[in-house]
C-alpha positions in Angstrom: 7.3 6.5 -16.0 5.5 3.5 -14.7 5.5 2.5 -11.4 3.9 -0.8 -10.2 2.7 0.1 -6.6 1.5 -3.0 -3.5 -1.7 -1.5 -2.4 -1.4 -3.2 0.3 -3.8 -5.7 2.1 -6.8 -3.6 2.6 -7.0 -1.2 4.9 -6.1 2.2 2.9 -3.6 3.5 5.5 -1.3 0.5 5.3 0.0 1.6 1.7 3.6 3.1 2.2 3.8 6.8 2.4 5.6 6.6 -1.1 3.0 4.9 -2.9 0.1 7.3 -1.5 2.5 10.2 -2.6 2.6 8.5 -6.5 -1.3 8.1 -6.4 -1.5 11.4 -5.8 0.3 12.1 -8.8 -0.5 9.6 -11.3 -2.2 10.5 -14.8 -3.4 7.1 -15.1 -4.4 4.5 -12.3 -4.8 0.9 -13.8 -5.9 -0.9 -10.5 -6.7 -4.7 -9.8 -10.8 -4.1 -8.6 -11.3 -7.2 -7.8 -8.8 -7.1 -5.1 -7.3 -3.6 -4.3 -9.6 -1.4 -1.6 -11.2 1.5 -4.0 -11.0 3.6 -1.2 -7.3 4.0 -2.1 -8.4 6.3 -5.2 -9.7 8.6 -3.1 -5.1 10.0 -3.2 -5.6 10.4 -6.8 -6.2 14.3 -8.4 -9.6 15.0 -10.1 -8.6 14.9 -13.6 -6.9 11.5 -13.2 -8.0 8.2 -15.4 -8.5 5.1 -13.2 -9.2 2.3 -14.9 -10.1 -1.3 -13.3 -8.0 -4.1 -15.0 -10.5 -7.0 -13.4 -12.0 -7.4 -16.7 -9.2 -6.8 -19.2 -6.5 -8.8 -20.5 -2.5 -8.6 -20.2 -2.3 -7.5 -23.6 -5.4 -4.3 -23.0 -3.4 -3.6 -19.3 -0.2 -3.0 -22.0 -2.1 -1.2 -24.5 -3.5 1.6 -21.5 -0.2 1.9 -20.1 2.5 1.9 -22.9 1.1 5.2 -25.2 0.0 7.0 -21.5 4.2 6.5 -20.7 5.1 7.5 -24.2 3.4 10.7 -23.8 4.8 11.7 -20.9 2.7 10.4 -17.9 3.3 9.2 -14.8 1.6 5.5 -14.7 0.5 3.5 -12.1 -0.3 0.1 -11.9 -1.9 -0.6 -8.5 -1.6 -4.5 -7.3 -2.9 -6.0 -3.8 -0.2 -6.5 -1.4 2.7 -6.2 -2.8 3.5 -7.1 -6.1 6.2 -10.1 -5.8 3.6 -12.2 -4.2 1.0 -13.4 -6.7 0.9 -10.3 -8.3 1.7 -11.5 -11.6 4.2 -8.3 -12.7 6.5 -9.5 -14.1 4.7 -10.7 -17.5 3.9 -7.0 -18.0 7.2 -5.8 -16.7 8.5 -8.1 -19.5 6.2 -6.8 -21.9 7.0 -2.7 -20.9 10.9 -3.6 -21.7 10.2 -4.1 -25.5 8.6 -0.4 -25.5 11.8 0.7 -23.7 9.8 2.4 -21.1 11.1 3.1 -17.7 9.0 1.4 -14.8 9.6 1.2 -10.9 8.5 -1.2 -8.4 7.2 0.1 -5.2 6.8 -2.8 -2.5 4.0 -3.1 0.0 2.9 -4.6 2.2 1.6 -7.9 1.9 -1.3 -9.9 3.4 1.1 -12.1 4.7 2.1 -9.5 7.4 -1.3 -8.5 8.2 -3.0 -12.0 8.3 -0.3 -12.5 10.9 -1.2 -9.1 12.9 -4.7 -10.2 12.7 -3.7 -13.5 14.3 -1.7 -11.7 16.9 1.0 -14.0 15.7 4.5 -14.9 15.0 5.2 -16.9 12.3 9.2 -18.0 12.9 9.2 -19.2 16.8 12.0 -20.9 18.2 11.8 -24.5 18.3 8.8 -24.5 16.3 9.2 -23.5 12.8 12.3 -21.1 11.2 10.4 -21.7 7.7 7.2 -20.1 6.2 6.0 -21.5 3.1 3.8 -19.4 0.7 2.0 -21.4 -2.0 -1.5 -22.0 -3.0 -3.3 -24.8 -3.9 -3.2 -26.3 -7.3 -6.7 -25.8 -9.1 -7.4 -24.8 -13.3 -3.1 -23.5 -13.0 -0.9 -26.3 -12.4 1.9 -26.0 -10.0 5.5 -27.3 -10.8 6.3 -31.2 -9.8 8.0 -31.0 -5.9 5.7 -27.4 -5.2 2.5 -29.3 -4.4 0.8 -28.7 -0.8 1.9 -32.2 0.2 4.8 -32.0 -0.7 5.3 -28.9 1.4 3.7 -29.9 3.8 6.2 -32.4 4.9 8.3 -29.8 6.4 6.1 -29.0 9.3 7.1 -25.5 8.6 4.5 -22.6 9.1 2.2 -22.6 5.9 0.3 -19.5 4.4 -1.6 -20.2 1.3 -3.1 -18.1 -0.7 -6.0 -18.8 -3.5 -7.5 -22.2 -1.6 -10.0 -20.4 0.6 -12.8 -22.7 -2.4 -10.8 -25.5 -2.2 -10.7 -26.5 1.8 -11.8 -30.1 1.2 -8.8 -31.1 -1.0 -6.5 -29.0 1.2 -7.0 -30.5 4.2 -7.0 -34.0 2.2 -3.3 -32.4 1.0 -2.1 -31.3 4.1 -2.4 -34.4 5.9 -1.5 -36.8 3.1 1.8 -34.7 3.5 1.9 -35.2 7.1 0.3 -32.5 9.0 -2.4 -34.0 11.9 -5.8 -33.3 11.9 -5.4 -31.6 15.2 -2.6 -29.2 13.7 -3.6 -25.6 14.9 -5.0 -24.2 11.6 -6.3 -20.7 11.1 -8.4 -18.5 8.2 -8.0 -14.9 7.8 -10.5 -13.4 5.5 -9.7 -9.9 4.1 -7.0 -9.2 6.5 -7.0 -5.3 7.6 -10.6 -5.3 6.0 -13.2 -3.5 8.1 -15.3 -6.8 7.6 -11.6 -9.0 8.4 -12.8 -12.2 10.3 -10.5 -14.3 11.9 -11.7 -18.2 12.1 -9.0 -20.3 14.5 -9.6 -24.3 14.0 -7.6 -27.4 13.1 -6.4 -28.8 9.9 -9.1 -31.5 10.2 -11.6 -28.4 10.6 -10.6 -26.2 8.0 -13.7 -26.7 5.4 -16.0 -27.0 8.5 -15.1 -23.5 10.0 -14.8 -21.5 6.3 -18.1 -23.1 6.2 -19.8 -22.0 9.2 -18.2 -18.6 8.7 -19.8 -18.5 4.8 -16.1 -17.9 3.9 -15.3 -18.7 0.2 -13.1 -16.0 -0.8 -10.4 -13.8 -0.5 -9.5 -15.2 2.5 -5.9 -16.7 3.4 -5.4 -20.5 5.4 -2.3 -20.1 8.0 -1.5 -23.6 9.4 1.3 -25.1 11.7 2.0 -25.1 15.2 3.1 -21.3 15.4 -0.4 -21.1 16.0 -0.1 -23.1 19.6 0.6 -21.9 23.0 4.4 -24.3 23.4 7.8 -22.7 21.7 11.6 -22.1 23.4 12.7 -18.2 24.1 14.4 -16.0 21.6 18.0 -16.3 22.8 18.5 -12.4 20.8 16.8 -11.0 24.5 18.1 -13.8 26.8 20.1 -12.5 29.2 22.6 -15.3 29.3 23.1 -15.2 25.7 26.2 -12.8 24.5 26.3 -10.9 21.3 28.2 -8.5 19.4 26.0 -5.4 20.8 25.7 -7.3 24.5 27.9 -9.5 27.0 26.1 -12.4 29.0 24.8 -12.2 32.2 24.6 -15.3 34.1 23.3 -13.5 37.2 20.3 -12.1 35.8 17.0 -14.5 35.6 15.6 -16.0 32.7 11.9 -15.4 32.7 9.7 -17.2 30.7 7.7 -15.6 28.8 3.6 -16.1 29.7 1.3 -17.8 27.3 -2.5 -17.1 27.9 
């Protein structure tokens, strides 16, 4: 059996209890080294075999996996985050289907969710954005006509991108072309849930200034839109003059507003 595990974003205890239980299992750890905490291997038994796909191919990933599954073993391939979101999966899950082996996905959780938690954020506000948009930045892989930061970026929706953090010049040249304001609260996470995490807050207009100042280059993601700001409307789930099925209105109770520091 394979199973394709998210990692998580860093920080070893934010894998799901499920995925710590199959580490501590496995007969074979492929994990992404480049990106994956190696503090995480510390779950797996002695006589495990860990091996760091950063410097092989698809094709030598398939090769370790598909005979250690044959014979018997319990496989796990360890991606960062969780494994829908730029984990590039599916090409090996693709792959695994013509050996008619069995495989499992296990999500985790992505750093998505904890670049937000490092922000102290909400990225879906009322009256701000409803939207978040994860995409990257097109560099040596294309992206598909329509998908390109610009294009995107007319929405006005919250943004996350992912694999930019070398690329801040063009992006910000992007984002505005598309209609974002210099002055659009902006914000870089680097290696959220990290014990080295830093959080850089700044504009759009800012945004290769501050990665720059910071020595920020890598492995770091760029949250923009106004979610980031101090102005948005009250949730009407909590409102007390706002009836549901689990709730009637209450017209006599007062609205506070919620305070903004």
């Amino acid at each position: 059996m394979i199973y394709f595990i998210g990692a998580g974003p860093g920080a070893v205890d934010l894998i799901t209890v499920k995925g710590k239980e199959l580490l501590e299992k496995a007969d074979l750890i492929i994990y992404a080294g480049s990106l994956v905490n190696p503090g995480l291997l510390q779950y797996a038994k002695p006589e495990c075999v860990i091996m760091d796909s950063a410097k092989m191919t698809l094709e030598e990933v398939i090769a370790a996996m598909v005979p250690a599954a044959q014979a018997g073993k319990l496989v796990v391939r360890l991606h960062t985050g969780d494994p829908s979101v730029y984990g590039a999966h599916r090409e090996q899950i693709d792959m695994l289907r013509s050996y008619n082996l069995d495989f499992e996905i296990v999500p985790g959780v992505s750093s998505v969710c904890a670049a937000a938690a490092a922000l102290d954020a909400e990225y879906t506000l009322p009256n701000v954005s409803q939207s978040v948009i994860i995409t990257r930045m097109e560099g040596r892989t294309p992206v598909p006509s329509k998908q390109k930061i610009a294009d995107y970026a007319a929405h006005k929706a919250t943004m996350v991108i992912f694999l930019s953090s070398g690329m801040l010049e063009k992006l910000q040249g992007e984002l505005i072309k598309g209609g974002y304001t210099a002055d659009t609260p902006a914000a870089i996470v680097y290696k959220a849930s990290w014990p080295d995490e830093k959080v850089v807050r700044c504009t759009v207009g800012t945004l290769a200034e501050s990665a720059a100042k910071y020595n920020i280059t890598k492995t770091a993601l760029i949250t923009v839109g106004n979610f980031l700001g101090s102005e948005y409307d009250r949730s009407e789930l909590y409102n007390p003059t706002f009836a549901h099925g689990y709730r009637a209105a209450d017209p006599s109770k007062l609205e506070l507003k919620p305070e903004v520091k």
